[in-house]
C-alpha positions as CSV (number, residue, x, y, z in Angstrom):
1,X,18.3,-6.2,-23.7
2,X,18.5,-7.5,-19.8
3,X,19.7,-10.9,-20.8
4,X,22.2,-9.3,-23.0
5,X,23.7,-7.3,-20.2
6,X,23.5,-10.7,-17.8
7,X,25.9,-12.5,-20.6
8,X,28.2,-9.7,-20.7
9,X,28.4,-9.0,-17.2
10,X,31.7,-10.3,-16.0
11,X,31.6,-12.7,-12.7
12,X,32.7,-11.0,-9.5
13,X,33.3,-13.9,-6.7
14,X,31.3,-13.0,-3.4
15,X,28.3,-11.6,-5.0
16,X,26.5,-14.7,-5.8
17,X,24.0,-13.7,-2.3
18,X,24.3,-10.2,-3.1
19,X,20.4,-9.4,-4.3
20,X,19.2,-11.7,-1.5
21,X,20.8,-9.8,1.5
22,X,17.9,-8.1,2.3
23,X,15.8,-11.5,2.4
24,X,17.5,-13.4,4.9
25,X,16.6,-15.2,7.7
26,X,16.2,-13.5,11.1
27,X,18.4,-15.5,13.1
28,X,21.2,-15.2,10.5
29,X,20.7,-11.6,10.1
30,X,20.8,-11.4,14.3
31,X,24.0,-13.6,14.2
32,X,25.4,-11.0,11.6
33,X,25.1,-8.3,13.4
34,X,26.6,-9.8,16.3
35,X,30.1,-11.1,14.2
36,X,29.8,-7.1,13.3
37,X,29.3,-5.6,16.8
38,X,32.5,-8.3,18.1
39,X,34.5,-7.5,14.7
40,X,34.3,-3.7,16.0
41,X,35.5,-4.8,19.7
42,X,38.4,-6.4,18.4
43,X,39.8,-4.0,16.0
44,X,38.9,-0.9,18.9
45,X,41.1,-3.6,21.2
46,X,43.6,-4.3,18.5
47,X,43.5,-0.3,18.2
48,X,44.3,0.1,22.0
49,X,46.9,-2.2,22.2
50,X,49.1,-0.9,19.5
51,X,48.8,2.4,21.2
52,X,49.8,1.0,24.4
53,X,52.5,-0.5,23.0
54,X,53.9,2.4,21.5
55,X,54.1,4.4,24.7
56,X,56.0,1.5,26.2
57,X,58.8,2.0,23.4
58,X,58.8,5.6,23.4
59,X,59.1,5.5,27.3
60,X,62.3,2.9,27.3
């Protein structure tokens, strides 16, 4: 029944790690919480800007 539910099962790129996330190596899994915690900075930045820049156009 499982392998018959493997063969059916239709391929999804980007999942091929997906059951190993858990089992990863510390220094990876420190280094991908760091790209996280600067991904969060940036868009908060991004976020910031554009809201900047909007009172600059609704002033002129």
């Amino acid at each position: 029944m499982n392998s018959k539910l493997v063969d059916e099962a239709p391929y999804h790129p980007g999942y091929e790690d997906a059951s190993f996330e858990q089992v990863e190596n510390p220094l990876m899994a420190e280094l991908a919480q760091y790209r996280k915690m600067n991904e969060r900075y940036i868009e908060t930045a991004k976020k910031i800007v554009e809201f900047l820049g909007a009172g600059n156009k609704a002033a002129a």
